[in-house]
N, C-alpha and C positions, 0 to 999 in steps of 0.2 A: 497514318500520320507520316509525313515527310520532318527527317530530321535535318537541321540543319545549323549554322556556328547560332543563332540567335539573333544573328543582324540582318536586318533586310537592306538588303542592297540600294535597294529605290531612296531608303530614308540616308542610309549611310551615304549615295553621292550627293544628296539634295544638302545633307549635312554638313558634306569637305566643301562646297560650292565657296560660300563667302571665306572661306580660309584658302581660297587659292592665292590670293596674292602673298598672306606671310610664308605660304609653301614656296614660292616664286623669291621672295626676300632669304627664304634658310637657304635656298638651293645658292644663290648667288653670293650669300656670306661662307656657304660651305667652300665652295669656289674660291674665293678672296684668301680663306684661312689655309686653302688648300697650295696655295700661290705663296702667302707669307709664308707656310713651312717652308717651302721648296727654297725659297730664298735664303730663308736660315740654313737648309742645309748644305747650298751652296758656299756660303758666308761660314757656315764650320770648315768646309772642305778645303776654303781657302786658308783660314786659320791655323790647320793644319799644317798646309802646306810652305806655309808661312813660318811654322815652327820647325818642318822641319830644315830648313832652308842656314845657311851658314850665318851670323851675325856678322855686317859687314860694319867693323869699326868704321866711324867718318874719322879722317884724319885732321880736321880742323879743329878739334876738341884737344 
């Protein structure tokens, strides 16, 4: 007897087949989310820097 995980390979890609495109929509929302972090933590970094920055009174007040 040949051991093996229990999945045969043939059924398992004939079976990802028709789920390739929402694999192709995770990949591309992974992508997106992975872009809006980057954003945010650009957008903290400024806010940081922002905070640490000296409060410049307006003098027209």
């Amino acid at each position: 007897m040949v051991k093996h995980s229990g999945i045969n390979p043939e059924i398992s890609i004939t079976h990802c087949r028709p789920n390739a495109l929402p694999l192709q929509l995770s990949i591309v929302n992974c992508q997106l989310s992975t872009v809006n972090y980057q954003r945010s933590t650009v957008n903290y970094q400024l806010s940081t820097i922002y905070q640490g920055l000296p409060i410049i009174v307006n003098p027209a007040q």
